[in-house]
Residue frames relative to the residue before (quaternion, step in Angstrom):
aa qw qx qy qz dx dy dz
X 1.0000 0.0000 0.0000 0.0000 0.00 0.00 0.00
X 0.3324 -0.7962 0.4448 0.2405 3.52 -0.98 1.00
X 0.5928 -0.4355 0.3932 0.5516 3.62 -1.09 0.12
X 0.6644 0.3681 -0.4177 0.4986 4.28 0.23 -0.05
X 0.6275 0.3820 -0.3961 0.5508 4.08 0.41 0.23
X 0.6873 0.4546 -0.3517 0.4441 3.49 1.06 -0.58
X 0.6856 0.3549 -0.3042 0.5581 3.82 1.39 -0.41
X 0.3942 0.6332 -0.5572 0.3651 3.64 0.31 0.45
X 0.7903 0.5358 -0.0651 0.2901 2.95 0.92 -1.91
X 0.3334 0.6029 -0.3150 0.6528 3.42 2.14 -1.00
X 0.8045 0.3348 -0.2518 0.4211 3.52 -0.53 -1.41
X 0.6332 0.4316 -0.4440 0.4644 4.00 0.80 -0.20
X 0.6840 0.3257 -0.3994 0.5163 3.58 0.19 -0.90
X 0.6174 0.5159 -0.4476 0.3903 3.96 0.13 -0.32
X 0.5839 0.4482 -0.3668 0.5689 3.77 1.02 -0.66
X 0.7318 0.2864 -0.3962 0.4749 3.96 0.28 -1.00
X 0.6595 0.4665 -0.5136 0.2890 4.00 -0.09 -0.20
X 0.7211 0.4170 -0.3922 0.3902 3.56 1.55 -0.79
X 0.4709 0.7417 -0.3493 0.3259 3.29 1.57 -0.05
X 0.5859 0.5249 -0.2505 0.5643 3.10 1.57 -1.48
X 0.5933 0.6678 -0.3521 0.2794 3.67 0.65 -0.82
X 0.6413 0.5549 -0.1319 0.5133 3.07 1.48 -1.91
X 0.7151 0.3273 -0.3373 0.5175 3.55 0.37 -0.60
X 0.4945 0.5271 -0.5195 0.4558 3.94 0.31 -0.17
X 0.8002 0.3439 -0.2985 0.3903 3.47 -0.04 -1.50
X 0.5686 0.5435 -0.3670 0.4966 3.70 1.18 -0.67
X 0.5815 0.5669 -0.3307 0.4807 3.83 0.68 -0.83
X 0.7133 0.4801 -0.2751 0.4303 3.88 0.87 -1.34
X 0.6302 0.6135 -0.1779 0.4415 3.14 1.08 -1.69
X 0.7948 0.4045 -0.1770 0.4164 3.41 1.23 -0.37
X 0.5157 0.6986 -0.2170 0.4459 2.85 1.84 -0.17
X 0.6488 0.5203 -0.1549 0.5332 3.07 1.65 -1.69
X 0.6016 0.5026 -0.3326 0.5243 3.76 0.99 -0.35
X 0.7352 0.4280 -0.2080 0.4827 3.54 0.05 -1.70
X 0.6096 0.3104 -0.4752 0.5534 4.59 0.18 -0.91
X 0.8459 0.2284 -0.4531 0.1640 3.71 -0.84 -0.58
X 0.5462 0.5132 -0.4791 0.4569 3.51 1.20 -0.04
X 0.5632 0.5839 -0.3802 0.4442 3.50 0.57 -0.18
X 0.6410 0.4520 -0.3000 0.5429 3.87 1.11 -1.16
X 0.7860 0.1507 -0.1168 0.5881 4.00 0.36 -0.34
X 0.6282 0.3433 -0.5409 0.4415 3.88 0.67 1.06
X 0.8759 -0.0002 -0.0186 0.4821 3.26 -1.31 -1.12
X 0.7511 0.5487 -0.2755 0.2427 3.76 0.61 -0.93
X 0.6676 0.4242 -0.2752 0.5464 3.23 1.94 -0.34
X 0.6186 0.3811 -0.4828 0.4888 3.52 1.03 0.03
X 0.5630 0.4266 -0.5584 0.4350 3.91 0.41 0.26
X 0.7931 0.3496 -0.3686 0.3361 3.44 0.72 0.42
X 0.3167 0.5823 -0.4651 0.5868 3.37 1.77 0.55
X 0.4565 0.6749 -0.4687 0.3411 3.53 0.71 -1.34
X 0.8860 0.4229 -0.0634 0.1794 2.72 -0.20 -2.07
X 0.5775 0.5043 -0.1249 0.6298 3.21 2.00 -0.85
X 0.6157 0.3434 -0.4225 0.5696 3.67 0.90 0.24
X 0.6107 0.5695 -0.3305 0.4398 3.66 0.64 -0.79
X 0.6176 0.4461 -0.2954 0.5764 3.87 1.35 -0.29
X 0.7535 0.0925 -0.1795 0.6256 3.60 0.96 -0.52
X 0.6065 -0.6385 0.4396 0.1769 2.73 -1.89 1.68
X 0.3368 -0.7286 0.3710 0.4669 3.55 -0.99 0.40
X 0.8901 -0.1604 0.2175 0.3669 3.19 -1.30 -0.54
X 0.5967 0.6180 -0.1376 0.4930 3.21 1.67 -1.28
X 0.6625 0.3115 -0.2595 0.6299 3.24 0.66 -1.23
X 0.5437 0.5714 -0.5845 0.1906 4.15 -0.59 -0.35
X 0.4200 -0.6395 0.5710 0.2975 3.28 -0.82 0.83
X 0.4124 -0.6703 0.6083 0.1030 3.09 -1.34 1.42
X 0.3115 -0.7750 0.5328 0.1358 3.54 -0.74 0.56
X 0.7408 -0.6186 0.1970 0.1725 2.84 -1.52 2.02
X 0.8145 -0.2447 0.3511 0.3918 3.41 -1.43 -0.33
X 0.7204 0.3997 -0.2027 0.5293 3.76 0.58 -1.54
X 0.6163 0.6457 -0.2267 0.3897 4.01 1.25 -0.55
X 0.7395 0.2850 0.1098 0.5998 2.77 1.05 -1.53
X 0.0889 -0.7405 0.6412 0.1804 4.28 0.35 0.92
X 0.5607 -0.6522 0.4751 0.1858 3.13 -1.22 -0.03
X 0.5757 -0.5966 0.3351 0.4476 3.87 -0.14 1.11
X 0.7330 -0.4087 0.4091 0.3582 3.61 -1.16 0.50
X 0.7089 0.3274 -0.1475 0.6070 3.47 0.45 -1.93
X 0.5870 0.3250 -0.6004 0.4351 4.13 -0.33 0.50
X 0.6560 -0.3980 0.6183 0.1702 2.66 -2.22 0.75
X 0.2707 -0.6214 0.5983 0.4274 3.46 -1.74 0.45
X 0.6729 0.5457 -0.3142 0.3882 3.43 -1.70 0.45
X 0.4069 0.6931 -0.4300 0.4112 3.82 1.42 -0.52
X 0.7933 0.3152 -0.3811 0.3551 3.19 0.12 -1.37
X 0.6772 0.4340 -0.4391 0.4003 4.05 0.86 -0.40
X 0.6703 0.2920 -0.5272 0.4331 4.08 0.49 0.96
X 0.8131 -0.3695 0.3529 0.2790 3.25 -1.75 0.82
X 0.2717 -0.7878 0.4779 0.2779 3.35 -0.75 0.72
X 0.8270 0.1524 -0.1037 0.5311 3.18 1.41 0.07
X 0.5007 -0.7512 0.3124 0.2955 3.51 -0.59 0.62
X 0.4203 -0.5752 0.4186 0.5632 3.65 -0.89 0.80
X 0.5453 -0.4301 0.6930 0.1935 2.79 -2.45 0.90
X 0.6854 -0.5394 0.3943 0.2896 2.90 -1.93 -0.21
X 0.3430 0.6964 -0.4324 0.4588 3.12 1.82 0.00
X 0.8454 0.3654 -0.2376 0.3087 3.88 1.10 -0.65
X 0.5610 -0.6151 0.3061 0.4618 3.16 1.83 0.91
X 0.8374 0.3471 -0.2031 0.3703 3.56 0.43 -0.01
X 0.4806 -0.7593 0.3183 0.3021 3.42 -0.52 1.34
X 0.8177 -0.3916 0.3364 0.2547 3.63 -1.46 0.55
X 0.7295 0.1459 0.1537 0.6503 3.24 0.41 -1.83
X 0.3289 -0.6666 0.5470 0.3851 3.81 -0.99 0.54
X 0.7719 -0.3548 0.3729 0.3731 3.08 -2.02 0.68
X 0.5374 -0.5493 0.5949 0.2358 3.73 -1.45 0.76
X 0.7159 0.2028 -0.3719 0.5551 4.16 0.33 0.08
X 0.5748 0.4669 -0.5596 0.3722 3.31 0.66 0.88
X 0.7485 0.4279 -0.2763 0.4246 3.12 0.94 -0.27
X 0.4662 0.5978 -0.4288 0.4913 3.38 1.97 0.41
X 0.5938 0.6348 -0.3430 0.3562 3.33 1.28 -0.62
X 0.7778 0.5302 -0.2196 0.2563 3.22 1.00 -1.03
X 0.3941 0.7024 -0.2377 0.5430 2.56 2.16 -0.75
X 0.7322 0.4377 -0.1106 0.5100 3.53 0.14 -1.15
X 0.5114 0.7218 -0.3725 0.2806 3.64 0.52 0.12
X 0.5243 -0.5524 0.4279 0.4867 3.66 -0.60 -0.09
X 0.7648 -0.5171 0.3751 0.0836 2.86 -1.75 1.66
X 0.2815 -0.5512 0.6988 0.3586 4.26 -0.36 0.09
X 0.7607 -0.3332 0.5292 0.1737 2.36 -2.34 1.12
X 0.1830 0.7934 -0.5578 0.1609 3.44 -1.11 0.62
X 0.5782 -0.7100 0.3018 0.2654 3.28 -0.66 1.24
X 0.5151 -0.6756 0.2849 0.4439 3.84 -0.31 0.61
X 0.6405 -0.6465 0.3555 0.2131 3.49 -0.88 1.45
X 0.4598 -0.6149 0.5385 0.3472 3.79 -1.10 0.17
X 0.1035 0.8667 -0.4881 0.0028 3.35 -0.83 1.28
X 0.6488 -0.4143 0.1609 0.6176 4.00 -0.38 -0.44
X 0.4690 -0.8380 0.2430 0.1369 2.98 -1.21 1.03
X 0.4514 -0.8073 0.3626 0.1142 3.68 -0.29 0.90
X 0.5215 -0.7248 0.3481 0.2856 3.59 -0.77 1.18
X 0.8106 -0.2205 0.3902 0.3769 3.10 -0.96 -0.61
X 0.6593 0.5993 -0.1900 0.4123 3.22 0.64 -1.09
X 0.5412 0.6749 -0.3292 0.3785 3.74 1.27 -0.73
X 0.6996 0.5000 -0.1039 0.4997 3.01 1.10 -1.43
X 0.4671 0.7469 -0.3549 0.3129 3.75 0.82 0.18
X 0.7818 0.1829 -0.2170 0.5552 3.57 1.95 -0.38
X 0.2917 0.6942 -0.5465 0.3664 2.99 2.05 0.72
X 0.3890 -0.4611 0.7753 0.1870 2.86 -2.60 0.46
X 0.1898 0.6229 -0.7471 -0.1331 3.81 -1.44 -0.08
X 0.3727 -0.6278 0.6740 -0.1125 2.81 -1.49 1.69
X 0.5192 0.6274 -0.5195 0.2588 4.04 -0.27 0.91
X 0.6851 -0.3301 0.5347 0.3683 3.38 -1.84 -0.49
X 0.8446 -0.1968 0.2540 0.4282 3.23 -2.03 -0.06
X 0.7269 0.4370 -0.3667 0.3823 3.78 0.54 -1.10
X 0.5617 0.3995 -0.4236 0.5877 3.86 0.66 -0.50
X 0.5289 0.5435 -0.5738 0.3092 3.93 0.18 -0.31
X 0.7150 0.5194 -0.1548 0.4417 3.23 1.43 -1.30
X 0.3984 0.7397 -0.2942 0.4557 3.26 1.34 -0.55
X 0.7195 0.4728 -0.1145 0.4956 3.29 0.68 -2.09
X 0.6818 0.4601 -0.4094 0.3948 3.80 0.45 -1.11
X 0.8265 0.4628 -0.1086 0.3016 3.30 0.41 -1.85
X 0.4440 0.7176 -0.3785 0.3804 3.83 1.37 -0.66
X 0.3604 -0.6242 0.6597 0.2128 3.11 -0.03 -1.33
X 0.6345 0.5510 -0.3679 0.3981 3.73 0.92 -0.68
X 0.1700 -0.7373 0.6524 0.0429 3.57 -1.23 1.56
X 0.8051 0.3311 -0.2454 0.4265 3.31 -1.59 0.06
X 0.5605 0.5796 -0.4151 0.4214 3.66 1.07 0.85
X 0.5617 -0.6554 0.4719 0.1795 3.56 -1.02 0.64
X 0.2576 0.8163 -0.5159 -0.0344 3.50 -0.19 1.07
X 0.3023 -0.6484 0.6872 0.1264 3.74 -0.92 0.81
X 0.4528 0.6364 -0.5483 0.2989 4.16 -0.03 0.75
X 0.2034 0.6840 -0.6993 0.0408 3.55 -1.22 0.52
X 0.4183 -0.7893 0.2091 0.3978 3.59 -1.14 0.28
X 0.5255 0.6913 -0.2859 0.4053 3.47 -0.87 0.69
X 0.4201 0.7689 -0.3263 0.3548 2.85 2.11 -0.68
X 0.0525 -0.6555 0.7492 0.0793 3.95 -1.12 0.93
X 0.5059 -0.1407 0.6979 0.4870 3.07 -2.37 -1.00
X 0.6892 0.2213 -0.5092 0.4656 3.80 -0.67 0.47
X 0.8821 0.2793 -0.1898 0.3283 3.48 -0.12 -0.87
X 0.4862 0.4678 -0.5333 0.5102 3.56 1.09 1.02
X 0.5951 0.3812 -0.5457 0.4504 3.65 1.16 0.86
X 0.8911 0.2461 -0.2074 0.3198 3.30 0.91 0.20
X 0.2339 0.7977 -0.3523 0.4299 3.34 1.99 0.31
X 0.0030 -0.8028 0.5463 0.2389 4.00 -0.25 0.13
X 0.3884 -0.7771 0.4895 -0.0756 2.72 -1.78 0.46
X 0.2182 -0.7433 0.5293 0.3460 4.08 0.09 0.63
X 0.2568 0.7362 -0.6261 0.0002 3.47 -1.02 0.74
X 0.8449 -0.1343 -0.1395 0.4987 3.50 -0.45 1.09
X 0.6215 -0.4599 0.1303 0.6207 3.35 1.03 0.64
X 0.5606 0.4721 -0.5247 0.4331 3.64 0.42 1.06
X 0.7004 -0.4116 0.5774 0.0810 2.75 -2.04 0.27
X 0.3930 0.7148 -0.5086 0.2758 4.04 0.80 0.21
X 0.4077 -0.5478 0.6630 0.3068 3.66 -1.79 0.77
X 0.7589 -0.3902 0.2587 0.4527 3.70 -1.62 0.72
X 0.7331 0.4278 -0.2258 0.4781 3.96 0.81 -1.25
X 0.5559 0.4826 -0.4532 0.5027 3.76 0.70 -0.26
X 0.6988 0.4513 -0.3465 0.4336 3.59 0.54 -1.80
X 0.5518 0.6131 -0.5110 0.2419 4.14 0.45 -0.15
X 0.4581 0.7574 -0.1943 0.4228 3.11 1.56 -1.20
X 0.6717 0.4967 -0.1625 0.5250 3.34 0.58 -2.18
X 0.8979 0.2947 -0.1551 0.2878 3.60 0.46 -1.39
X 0.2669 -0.8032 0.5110 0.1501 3.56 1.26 -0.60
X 0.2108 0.8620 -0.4518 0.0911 3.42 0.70 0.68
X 0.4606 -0.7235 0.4315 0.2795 3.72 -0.82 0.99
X 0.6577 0.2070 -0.1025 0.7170 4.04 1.56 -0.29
X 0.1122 -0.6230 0.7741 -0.0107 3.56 -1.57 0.85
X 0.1655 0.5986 -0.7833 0.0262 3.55 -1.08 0.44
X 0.3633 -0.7339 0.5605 -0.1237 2.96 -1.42 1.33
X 0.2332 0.7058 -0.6442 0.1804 4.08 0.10 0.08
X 0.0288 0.6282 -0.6733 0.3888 3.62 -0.49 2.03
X 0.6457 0.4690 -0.4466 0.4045 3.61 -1.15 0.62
X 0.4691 0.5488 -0.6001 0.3446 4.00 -0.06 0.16
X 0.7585 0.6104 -0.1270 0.1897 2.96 0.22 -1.29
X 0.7564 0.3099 -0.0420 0.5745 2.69 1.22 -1.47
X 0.2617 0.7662 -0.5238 0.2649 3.80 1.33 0.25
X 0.6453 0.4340 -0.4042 0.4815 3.65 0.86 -0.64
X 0.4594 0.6117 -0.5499 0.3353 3.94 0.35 -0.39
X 0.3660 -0.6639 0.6032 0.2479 3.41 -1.74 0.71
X 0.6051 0.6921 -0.1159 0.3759 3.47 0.83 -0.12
X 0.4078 0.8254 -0.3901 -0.0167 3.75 0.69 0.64
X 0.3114 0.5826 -0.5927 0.4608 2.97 1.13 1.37
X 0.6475 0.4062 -0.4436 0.4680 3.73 0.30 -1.02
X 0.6693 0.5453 -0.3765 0.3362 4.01 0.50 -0.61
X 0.8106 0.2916 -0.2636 0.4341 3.30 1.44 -0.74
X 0.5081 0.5503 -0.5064 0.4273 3.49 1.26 0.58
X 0.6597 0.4667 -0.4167 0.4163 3.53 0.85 -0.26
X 0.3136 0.7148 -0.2586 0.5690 3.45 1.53 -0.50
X 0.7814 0.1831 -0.2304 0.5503 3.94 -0.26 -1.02
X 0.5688 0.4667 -0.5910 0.3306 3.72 0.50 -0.09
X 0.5422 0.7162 -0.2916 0.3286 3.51 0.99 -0.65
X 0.5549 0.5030 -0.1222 0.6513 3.51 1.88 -1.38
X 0.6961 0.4920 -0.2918 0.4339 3.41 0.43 -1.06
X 0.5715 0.5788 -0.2782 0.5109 3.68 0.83 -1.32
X 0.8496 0.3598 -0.1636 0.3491 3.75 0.15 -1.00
X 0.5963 0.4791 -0.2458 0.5954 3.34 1.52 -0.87
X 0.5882 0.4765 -0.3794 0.5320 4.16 1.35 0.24
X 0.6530 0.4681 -0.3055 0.5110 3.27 1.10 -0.81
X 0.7654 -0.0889 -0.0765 0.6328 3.49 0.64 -0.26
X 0.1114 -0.7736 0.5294 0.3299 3.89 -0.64 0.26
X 0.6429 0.4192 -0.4593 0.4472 3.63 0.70 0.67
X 0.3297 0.7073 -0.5692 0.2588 3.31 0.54 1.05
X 0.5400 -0.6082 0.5217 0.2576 3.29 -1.24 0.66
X 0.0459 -0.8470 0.5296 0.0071 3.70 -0.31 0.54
X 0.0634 0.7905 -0.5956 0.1282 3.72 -0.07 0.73
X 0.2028 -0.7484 0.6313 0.0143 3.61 -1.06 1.58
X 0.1691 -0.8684 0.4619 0.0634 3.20 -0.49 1.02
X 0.1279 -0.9754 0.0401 0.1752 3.16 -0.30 0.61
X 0.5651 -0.5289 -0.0879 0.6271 3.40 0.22 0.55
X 0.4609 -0.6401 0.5452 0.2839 3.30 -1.74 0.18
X 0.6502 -0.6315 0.3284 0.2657 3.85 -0.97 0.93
X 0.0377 -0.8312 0.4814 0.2755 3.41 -0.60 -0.24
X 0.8047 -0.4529 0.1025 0.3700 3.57 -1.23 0.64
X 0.7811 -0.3194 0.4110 0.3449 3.66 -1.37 -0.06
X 0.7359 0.3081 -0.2934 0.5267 3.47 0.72 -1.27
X 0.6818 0.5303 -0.3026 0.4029 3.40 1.05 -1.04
X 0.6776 0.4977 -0.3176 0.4386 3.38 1.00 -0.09
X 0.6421 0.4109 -0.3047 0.5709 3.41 1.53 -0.62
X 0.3838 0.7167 -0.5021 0.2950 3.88 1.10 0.35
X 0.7074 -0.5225 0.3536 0.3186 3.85 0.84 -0.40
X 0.7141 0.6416 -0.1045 0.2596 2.88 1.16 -1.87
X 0.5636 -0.3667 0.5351 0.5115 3.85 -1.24 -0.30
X 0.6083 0.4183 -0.5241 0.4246 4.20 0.20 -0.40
X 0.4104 0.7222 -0.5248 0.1859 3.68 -0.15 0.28
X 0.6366 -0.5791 0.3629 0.3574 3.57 -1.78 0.80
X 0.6045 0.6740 -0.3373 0.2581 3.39 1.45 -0.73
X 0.5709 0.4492 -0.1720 0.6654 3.25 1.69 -1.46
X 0.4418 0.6772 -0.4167 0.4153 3.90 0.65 0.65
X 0.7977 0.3204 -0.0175 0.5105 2.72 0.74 -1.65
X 0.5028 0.6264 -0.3990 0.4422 3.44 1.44 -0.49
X 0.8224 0.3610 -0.1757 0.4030 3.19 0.33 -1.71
X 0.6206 0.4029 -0.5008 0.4491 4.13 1.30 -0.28
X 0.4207 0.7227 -0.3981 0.3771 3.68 0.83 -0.19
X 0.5778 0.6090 -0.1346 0.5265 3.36 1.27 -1.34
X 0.7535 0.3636 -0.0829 0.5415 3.54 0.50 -1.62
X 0.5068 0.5894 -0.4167 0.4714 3.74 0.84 -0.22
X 0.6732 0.1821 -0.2228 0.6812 4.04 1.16 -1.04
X 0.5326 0.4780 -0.6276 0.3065 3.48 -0.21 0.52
X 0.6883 0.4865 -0.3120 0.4384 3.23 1.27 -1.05
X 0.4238 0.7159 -0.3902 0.3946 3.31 1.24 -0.44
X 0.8321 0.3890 -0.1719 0.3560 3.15 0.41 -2.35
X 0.7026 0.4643 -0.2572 0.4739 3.57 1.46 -0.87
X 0.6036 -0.6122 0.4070 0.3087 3.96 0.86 0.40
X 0.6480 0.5286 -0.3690 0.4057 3.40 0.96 0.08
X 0.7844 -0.4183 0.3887 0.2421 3.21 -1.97 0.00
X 0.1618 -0.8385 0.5202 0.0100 3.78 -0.52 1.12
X 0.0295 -0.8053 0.5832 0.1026 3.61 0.37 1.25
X 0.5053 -0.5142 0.6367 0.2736 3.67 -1.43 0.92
X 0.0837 0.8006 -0.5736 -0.1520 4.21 -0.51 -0.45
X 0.7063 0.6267 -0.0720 0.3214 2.57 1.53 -0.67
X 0.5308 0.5754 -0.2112 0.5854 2.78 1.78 -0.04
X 0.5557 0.4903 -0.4068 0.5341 3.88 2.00 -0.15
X 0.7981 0.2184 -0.1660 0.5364 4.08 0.91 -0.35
X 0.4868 0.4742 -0.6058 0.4137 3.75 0.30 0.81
X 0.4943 -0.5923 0.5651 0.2925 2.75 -1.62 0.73
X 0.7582 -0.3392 0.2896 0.4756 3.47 -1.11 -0.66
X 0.7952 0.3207 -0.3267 0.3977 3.82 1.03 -0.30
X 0.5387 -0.7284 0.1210 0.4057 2.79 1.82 0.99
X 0.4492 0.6265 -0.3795 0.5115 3.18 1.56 0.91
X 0.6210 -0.6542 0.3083 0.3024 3.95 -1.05 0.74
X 0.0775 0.8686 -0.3776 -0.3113 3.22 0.47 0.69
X 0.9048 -0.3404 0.0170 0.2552 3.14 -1.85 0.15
X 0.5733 0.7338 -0.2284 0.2840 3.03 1.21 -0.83
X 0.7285 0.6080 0.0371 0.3135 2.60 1.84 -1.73
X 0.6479 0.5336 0.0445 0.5418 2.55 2.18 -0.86
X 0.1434 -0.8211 0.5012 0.2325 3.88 -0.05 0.54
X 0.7710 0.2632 -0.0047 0.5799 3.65 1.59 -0.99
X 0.6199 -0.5138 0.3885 0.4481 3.88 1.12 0.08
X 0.8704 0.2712 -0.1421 0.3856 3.44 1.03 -0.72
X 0.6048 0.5520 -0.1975 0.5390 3.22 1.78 -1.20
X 0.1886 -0.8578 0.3786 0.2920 3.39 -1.48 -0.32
X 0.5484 -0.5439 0.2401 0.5880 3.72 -0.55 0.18
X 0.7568 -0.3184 0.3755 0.4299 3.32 -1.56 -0.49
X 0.5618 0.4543 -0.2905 0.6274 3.89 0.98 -1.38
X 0.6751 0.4056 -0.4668 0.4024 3.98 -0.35 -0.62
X 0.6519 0.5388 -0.3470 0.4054 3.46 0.88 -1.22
X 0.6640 0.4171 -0.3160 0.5341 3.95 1.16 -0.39
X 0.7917 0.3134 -0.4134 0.3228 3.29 0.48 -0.03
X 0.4226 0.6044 -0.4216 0.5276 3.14 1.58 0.40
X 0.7258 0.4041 -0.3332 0.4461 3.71 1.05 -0.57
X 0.3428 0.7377 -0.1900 0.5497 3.31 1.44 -0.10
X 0.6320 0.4836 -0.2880 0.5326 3.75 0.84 -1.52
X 0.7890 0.4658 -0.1629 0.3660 2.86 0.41 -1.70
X 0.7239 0.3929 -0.4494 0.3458 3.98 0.50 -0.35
X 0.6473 0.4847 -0.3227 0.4918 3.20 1.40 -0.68
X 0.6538 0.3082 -0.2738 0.6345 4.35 0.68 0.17
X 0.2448 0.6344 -0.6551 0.3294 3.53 0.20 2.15
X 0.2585 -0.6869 0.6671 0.1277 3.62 -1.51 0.44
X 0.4252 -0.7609 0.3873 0.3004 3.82 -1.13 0.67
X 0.5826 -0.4566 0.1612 0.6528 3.29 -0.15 -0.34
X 0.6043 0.5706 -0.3840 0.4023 3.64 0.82 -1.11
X 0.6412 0.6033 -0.3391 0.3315 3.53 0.98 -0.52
X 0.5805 0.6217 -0.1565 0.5020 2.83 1.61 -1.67
């Protein structure tokens, strides 16, 4: 080999090492550009991606309930359980309801309601009446004045024991419900409930109760039927502890108000002729908290002529 084949070669490998040289520093020079755009471009958000795609966003977090979350001072209870917005029209159904719906409602049947004060009637009304009560109608009977009237009353008298209590009625032997039969009466007033104020039950009280309605409206169905209701009893007698109380009063005439309802008949307030203003008997009125005087016993007879129905009413 000559000294000119021997320098070619020098001068090749000297071209490939600076060649190799160039592409190293170009290789680095690219490195130092191309890794950090890569740490804070496409290669780190595909790994947020992935770590957001495990946790739900903000939107989707279940929001937490009623018992979690009290409600701000200024809301209302109950807000959160109406619509925050009314259906659109997208839900077929109008905003506001139709105007003859709300004429209907208007126009509907009256509430139940105890029989009104009207003109007042003698004595004589009461001539094909029946009264059907306890110790207080006993009193009722002494102190009125009213003859030629039919009473069924002893004391003690329930809805259990006017099926089985006897009675003289035309020369028989009849409990209050048997003797309705016998008597066919054109008026019933009824005043039932002292007694049984202690009962837990004022459904079982008023089904035995409608047999009483039921019994008389068979014996005659144009009888006048009139539930009276109970009458209150005094302050002391009310602060006494006991089952006799105004509370179980009002419970149990509350009761007899929809019986009269359910059974079509007349609901006579009485109670509203001898309470005082806190709707308790007052003292005067009262010899024992529970009974009444002779004068109470007239204005209780009194209630009753002036709070009659006709028949068409009836």
């Amino acid at each position: 080999m000559d000294k000119r084949d021997r320098a070619r070669r020098r001068q090749l490998a000297v071209r490939r090492v600076v060649v190799s040289a160039i592409w190293a520093i170009t290789l680095f020079s690219l490195t130092l550009i191309i890794v950090p755009a890569a740490l804070s471009g496409s290669g780190f958000a595909f790994g947020r991606a992935a770590r957001e795609t495990q946790r739900p966003a903000a939107s989707a977090r279940p929001t937490a309930g009623p018992q979690e979350t009290p409600a701000a001072p200024s809301e209302t209870p109950g807000a959160e359980e109406e619509p925050a917005t009314s259906p659109g029209a997208e839900a077929g159904e109008p905003e506001t309801a139709p105007e003859e719906d709300a004429g209907e409602a208007e126009s509907g049947p009256e509430a139940f309601a105890p029989v009104p004060q009207s003109e007042a009637v003698g004595d004589e009304y009461f001539k094909d009446a029946v009264f059907i009560g306890n110790s207080r109608t006993q009193g009722l009977r002494l102190y009125s004045g009213l003859k030629d009237t039919t009473w069924l009353c002893s004391v003690g008298l329930n809805v259990e024991t006017v099926y089985t209590d006897r009675f003289s009625v035309n020369g028989k032997e009849l409990s209050a419900v048997d003797a309705l039969a016998e008597l066919a009466p054109g008026k019933l007033y009824i005043m039932l409930g002292l007694n049984e104020l202690g009962w837990k039950s004022t459904d079982l009280f008023a089904e035995k109760y409608g047999g009483i309605i039921d019994a008389a409206l068979a014996a005659n169905p144009d009888c006048v039927v009139y539930v009276q209701s109970i009458l209150p009893v005094s302050a002391g007698q009310d602060a006494a502890g006991t089952w006799c109380n105004n509370s179980n009063v009002n419970k149990f005439n509350s009761r007899l108000m929809l019986l009269a309802e359910e059974k079509g008949v007349n609901y006579l307030n009485v109670a509203s002729a001898v309470a005082g203003e806190d709707g308790r008997l007052p003292g005067g009125s009262t010899p024992d908290g529970i009974h009444l005087t002779p004068n109470c016993c007239v204005d209780w007879l009194n209630y009753l002529k002036t709070h009659t129905v006709t028949e068409d009413e009836a």
